[in-house]
C-alpha positions in Angstrom: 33.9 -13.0 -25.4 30.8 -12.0 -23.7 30.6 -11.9 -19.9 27.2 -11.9 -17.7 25.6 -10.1 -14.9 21.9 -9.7 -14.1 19.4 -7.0 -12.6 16.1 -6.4 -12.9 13.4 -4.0 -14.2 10.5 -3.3 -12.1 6.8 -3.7 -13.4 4.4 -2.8 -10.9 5.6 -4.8 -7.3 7.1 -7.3 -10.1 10.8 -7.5 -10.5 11.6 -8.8 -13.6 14.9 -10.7 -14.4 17.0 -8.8 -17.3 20.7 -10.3 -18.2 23.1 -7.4 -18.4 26.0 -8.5 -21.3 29.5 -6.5 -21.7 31.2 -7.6 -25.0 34.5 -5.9 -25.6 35.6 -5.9 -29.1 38.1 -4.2 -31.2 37.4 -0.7 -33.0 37.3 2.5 -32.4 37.1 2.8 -28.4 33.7 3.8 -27.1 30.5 2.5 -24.8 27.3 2.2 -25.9 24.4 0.9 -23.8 21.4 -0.8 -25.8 18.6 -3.1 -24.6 15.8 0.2 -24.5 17.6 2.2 -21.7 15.9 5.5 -20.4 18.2 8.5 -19.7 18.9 7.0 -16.3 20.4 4.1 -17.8 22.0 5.9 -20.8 23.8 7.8 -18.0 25.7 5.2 -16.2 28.3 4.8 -18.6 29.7 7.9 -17.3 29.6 6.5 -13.9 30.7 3.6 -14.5 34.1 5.2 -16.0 34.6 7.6 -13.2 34.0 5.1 -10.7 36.8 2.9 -12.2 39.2 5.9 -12.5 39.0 6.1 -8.9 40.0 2.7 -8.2 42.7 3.2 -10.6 41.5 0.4 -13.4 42.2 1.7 -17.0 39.3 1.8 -19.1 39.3 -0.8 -22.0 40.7 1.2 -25.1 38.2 -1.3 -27.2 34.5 -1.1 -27.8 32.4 -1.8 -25.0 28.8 -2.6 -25.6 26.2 -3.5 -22.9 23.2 -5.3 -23.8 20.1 -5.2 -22.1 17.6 -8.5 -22.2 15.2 -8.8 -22.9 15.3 -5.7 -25.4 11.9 -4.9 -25.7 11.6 -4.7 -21.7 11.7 -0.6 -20.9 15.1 -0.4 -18.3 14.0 3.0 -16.3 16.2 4.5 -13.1 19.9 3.9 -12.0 19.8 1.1 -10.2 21.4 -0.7 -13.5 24.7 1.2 -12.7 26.4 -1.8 -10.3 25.2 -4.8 -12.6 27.1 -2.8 -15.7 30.0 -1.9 -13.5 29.8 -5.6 -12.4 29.7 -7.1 -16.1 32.4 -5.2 -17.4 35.2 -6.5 -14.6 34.0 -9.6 -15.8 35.1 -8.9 -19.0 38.0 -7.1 -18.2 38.9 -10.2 -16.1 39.4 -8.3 -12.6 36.4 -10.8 -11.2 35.7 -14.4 -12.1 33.2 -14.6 -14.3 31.3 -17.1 -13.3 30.6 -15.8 -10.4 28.6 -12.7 -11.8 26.3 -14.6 -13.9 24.7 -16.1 -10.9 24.2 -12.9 -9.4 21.3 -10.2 -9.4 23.2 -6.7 -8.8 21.3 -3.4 -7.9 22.6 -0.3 -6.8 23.7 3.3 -8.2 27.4 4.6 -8.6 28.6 7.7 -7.5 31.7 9.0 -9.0 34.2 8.2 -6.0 33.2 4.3 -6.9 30.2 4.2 -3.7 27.1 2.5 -4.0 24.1 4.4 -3.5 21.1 3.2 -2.1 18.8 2.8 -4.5 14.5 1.2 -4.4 13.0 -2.3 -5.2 15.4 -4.3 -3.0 12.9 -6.3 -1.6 11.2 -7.3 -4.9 14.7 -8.2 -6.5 15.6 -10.1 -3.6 12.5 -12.3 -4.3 12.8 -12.7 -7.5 16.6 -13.8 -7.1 15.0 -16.6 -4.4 12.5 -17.5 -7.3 15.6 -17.4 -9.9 18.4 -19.0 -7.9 20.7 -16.1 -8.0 22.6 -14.4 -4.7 21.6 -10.9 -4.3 24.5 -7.9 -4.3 22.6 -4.5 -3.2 23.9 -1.2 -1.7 24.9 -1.7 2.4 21.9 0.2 3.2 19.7 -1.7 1.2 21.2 -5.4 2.6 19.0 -5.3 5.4 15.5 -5.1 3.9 16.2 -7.2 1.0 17.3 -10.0 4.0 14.0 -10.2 4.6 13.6 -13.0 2.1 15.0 -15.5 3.9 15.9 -17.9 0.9 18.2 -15.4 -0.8 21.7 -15.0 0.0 22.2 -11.4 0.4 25.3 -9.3 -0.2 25.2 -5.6 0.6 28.4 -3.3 -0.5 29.7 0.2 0.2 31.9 0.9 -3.1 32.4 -1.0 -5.9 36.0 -1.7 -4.6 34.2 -3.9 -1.7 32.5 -5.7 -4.8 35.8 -6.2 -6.4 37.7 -7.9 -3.0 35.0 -9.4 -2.4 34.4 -11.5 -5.2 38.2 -12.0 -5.7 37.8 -13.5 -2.3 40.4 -10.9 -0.8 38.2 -9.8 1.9 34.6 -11.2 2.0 31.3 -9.6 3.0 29.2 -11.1 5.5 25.5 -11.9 4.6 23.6 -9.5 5.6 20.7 -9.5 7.9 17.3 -8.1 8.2 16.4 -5.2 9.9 14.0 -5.2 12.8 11.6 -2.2 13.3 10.0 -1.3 16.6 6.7 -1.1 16.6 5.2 2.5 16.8 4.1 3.6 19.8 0.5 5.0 20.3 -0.2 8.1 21.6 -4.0 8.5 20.3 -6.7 7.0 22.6 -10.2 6.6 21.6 -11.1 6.9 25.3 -9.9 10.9 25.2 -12.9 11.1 22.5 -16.0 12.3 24.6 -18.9 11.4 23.6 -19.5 10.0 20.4 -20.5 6.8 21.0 -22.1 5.5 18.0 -19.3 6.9 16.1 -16.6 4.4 18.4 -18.7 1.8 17.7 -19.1 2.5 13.7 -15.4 2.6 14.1 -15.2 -0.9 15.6 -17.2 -2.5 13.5 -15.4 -1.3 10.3 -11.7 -2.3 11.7 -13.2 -5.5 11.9 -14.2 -6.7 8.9 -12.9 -3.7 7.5 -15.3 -2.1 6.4 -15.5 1.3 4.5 -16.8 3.7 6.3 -18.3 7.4 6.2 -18.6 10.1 9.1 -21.1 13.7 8.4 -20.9 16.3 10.6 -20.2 19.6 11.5 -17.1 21.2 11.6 -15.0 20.4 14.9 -17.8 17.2 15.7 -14.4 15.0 15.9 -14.5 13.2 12.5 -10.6 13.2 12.2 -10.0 13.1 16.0 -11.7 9.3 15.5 -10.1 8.3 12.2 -6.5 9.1 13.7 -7.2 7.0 16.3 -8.3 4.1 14.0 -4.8 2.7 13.5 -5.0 1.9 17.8 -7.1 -0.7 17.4 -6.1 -2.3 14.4 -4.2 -5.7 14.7 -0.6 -6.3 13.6 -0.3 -7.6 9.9 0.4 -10.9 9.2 3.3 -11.8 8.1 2.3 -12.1 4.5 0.3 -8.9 4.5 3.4 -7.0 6.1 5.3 -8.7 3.0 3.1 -7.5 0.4 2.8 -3.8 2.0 6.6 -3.3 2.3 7.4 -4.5 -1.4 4.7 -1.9 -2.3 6.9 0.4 -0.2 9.9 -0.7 -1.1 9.3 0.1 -5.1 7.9 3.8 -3.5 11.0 3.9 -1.4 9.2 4.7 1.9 10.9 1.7 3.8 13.0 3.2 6.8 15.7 1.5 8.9 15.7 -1.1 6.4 13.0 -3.2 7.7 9.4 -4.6 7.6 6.9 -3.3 10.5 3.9 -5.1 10.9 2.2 -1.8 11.7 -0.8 -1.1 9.2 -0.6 1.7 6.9 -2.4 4.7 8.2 -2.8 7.3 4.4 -4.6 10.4 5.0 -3.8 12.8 1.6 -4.7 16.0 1.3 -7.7 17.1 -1.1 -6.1 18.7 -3.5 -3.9 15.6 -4.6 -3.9 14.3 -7.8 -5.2 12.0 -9.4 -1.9 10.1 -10.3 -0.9 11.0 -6.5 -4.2 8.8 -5.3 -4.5 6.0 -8.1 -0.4 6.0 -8.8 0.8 6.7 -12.8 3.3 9.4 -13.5 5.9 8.4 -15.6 7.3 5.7 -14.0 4.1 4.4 -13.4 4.7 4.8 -9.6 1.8 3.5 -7.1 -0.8 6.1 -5.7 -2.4 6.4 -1.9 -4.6 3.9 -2.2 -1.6 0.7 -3.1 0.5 2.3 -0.5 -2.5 2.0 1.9 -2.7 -1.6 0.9 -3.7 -4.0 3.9 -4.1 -0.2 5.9 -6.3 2.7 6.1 -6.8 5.3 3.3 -8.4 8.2 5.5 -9.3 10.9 2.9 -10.6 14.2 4.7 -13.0 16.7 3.4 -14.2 14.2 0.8 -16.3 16.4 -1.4 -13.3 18.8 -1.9 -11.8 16.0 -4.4 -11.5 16.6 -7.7 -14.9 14.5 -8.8 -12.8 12.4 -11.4 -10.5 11.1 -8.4 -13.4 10.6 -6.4 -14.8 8.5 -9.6 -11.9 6.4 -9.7 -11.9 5.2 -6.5 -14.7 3.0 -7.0 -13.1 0.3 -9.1 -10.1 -0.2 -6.5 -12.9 -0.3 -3.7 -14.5 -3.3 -5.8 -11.8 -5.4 -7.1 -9.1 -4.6 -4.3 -6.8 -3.7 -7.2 -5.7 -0.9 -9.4 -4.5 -1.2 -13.3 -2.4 1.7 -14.2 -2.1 1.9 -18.2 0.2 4.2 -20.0 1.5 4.2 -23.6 4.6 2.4 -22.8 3.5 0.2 -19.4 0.5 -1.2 -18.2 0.8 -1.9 -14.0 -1.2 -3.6 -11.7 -0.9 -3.0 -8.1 -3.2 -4.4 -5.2 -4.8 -1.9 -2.9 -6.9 -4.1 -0.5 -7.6 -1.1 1.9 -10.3 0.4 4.3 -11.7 3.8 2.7 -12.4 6.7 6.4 -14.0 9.5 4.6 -15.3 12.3 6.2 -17.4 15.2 5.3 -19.5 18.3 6.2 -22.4 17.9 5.8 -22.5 21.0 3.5 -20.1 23.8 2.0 -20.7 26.0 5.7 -20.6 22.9 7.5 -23.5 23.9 9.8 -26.7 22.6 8.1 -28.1 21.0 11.2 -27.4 24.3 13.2 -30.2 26.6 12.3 -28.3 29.3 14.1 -25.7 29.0 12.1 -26.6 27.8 8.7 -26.4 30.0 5.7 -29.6 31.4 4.0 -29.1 28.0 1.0 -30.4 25.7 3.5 -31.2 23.0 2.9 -30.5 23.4 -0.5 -27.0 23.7 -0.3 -26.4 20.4 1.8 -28.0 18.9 -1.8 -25.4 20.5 -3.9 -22.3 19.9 -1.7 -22.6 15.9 -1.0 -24.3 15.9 -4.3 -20.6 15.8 -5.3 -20.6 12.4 -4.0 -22.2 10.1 -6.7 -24.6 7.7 -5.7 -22.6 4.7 -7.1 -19.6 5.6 -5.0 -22.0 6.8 -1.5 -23.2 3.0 -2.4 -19.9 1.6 -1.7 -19.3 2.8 2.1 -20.9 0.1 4.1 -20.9 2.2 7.0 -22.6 5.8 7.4 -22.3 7.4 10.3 -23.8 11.2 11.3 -21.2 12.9 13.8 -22.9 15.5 15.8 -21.9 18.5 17.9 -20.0 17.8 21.2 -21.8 19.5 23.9 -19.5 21.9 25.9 -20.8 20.3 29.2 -19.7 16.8 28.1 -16.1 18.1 27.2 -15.5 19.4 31.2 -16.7 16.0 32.0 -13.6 13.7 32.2 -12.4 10.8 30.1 -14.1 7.2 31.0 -14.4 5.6 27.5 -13.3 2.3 26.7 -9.2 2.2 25.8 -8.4 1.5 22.6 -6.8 -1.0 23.9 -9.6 -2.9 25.1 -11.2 -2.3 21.5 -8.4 -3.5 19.9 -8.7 -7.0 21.9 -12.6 -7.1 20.7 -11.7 -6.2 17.0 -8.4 -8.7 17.0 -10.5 -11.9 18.1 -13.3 -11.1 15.8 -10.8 -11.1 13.4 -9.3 -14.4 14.4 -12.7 -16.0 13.9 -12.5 -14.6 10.4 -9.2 -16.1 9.4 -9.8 -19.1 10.1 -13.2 -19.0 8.4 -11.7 -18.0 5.4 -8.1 -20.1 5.7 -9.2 -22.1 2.2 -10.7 -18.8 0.1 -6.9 -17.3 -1.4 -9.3 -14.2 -2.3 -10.6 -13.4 0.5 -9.3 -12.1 4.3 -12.0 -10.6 5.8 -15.5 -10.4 5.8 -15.7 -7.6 3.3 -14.1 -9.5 0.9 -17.1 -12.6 1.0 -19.0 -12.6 -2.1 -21.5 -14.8 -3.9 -22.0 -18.4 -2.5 -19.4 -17.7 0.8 -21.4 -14.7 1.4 -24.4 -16.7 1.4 -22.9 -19.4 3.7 -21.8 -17.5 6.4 -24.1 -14.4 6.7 -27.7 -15.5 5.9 -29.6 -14.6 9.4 -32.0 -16.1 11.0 -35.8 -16.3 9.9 -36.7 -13.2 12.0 -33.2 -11.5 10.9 -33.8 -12.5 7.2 -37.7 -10.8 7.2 -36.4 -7.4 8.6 -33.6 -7.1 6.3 -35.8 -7.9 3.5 -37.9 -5.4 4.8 -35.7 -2.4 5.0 -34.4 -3.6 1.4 -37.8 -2.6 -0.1 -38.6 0.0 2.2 -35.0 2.2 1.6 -34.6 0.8 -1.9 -31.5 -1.0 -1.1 -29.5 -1.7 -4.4 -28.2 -5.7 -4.7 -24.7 -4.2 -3.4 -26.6 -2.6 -0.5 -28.3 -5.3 0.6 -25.1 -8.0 0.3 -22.6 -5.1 2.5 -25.6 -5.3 5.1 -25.7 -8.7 5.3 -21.4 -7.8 5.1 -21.6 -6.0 8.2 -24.5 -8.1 10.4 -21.8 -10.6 10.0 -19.0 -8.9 11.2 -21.3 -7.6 14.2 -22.1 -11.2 15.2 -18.2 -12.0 15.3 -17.7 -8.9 17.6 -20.8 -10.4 19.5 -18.6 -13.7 19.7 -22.2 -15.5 17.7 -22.1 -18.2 15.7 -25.2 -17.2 13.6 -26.1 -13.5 12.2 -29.5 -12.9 14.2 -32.4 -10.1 14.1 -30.4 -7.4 16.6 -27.2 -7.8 14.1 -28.9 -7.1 11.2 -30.9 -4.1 13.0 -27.8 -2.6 14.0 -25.8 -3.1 10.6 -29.3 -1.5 8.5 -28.5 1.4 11.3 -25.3 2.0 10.3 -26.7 1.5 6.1 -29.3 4.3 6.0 -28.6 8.0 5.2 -27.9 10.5 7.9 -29.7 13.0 8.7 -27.4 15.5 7.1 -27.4 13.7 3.4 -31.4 13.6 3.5 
């Protein structure tokens, strides 16, 4: 007699449903797991037996098999423990077996028989709304995988909770989702003095999100204004805040067991990785720029990157996504995110400063960004030169706008762009309009239209040049509350497309 549980193995953000089957059989007694289980899996056999020693259940003197299915579907990490723990009570007729089959169970065994917290709750507990199956997860799991509000989710401490609870001794409540607080901030953009055109640059680019670039010389306040990015972004929506925490769930950065709707704020160091950025490893895990999905990927000292990370950036930038292939898996995750980079604008930093520059100038400001290719420099709609701070402006006290009151301009131009794009699935914001919808909604005026065509063939704009201008002129007309993209928005948004003065 075969008795049922299920789990699921993870692909990417994907959970997908695998039917864990415990047969007990005569023979010589033993447990054998099959169904293409990694060491993790292999292993739980051994917890599985020492957790049921402790709850004082003999261990079948017959032949247990477990069977994995789908058996060509790699089973990787311990999360399979409670589903094989679960399948074999079944068989051993300690819980009703009917029960377990219509149940997805995740969670790893220690010895003593507890359940150990384990990742991928959330995606399980939507696949088992999409299957039709109750959820049974580790207690500290319950309250993120609640989230999904059409599963019914159980969350355990010990296996012996399972067993009285499914007997219907002593029943566990459903659980319920988390909440988490909001973070406070403590980063103003009105304690950055000076800097204007940088503010604005930043403004424009949380509002259509925009990628964006800032050159300058050391201490100029490049990451001073990146950190205080995340103040005036708005709150996710309620589907992007789903899509970022499954992405964090499979990572295993949720805390407190909840969603925030804050967006991700990234900022890796420069000697990561390239698996560390992009994701892969062996499990295929995602990189910086999925867990910065719907956020901010703020990546200082740009030109310190290895150039082949640098290089693959520039298909996530395009397509919003990011395959990961390896020999045994091939993972897509989404990584719609706003690239910050900053940079010096060369290896002293002080190229503009010819007090301080070195004796290479200006030859080594060529060779130092020239570690940014040109396809990839194409790709930041925004480029902004950061200069020195004056020490007589920094005595002078703070009376910048509050983030606050940016954050108010950058959420309604937003708003405008919801609802503009409330029928186009693909796209969110104005950096995602492309072909005819870019067309529709940004083509400027007849005085706007001659002076972008203008600077086109007078700066040898590329085709994606010239469609991130017209990008950005429109996200400068929703910040102007304008209907129609006019002369002084594209002006402003060919500004922000030319080269600094420090890249020339």
């Amino acid at each position: 007699m075969v008795s049922l549980a299920h789990s699921v193995a993870f692909r990417g953000v994907e959970a997908c449903l695998v039917e864990v089957q415990c047969s007990l059989s005569p023979g010589l007694p033993g447990f054998s797991i099959v169904g293409l289980p990694d060491k993790a899996v292999s292993e739980a056999k051994e917890r599985v037996r020492a957790a049921l020693a402790c709850m004082a259940i003999a261990f079948p003197s017959k032949k247990v098999t477990i069977n994995l299915s789908p058996a060509d579907l790699p089973k990787e990490g311990s999360h399979f423990d409670l589903p094989i723990a679960v399948s074999l009570l079944a068989a051993l007729e300690i819980i009703p077996k009917d029960i377990t089959q219509s149940v997805i169970a995740l969670g790893e065994l220690s010895l003593d028989g507890k359940i150990v917290p384990v990742t991928g709750a959330l995606p399980a507990a939507m696949t088992a709304a999409s299957e039709g199956f109750d959820l049974l997860c580790p207690e500290e799991c319950g309250r993120e995988a609640a989230w999904v509000s059409d599963a019914r989710v159980t969350a355990a401490k010990s296996l012996g909770d399972v067993v009285r609870h499914f007997t219907g001794q002593v029943p566990i409540a459903q659980a319920r989702p988390g909440e988490v607080a909001p973070t406070p901030q403590t980063m103003d953009l009105s304690e950055v003095k000076g800097q204007e055109r940088a503010k604005r640059a930043l403004e424009i680019a949380a509002a259509g999100r925009h990628h964006l670039i800032f050159v300058g010389t050391p201490g100029s306040g490049k990451s001073m204004l990146a950190q205080r990015l995340p103040g005036i972004l708005p709150p996710m929506t309620a589907m992007e805040a789903l899509e970022t925490s499954m992405i964090h769930s499979i990572a295993g950065l949720l805390d407190e067991g909840g969603i925030t709707r804050d967006r991700p704020f990234r900022d890796p160091h420069h000697t990561s990785s390239m698996a560390a950025i992009i994701g892969g490893g062996r499990l295929a895990k995602p990189g910086e720029v999925s867990l910065a999905h719907n956020g901010v990927l703020f990546m200082d000292e740009f030109p310190e990157y290895q150039r082949n990370v640098l290089e693959t950036l520039r298909q996530p930038l395009e397509t919003s996504q990011v395959m990961i292939s390896r020999a045994n898996a091939h993972v897509k995750y989404p990584c719609r995110f706003m690239l910050v980079a900053a940079a010096n604008p060369c290896k002293c930093g002080y190229l503009s400063d010819p007090e301080r520059a070195c004796a290479r100038v200006p030859f080594c400001g060529e060779d130092y960004l020239g570690r940014i290719s040109g396809p990839l420099m194409d790709r930041f709609d925004l480029r902004i030169d950061v200069p020195p701070v004056a020490y007589t402006d920094l005595d002078l006290p703070s009376n910048g706008e509050k983030s606050a009151t940016i954050a108010a301009r950058v959420a309604a131009a937003q708003a405008v762009q919801h609802h503009r794009f409330a029928h186009h699935a693909d796209m969110r914001t104005n950096a995602d309009a492309a072909g005819e919808a870019l067309e529709e909604i940004a083509k400027p005026d007849a005085e706007g239209r001659a002076l972008l065509l203008r600077a086109a063939e007078r700066f040898k704009l590329s085709a994606r040049g010239y469609h991130r201008v017209m990008r950005v002129a429109r996200t400068i007309a929703d910040l102007d509350q304008s209907e129609h993209v006019r002369s002084p928005h594209v002006a402003e948004a060919v500004s922000f497309r030319l080269a600094s003065p420090a890249e020339a």
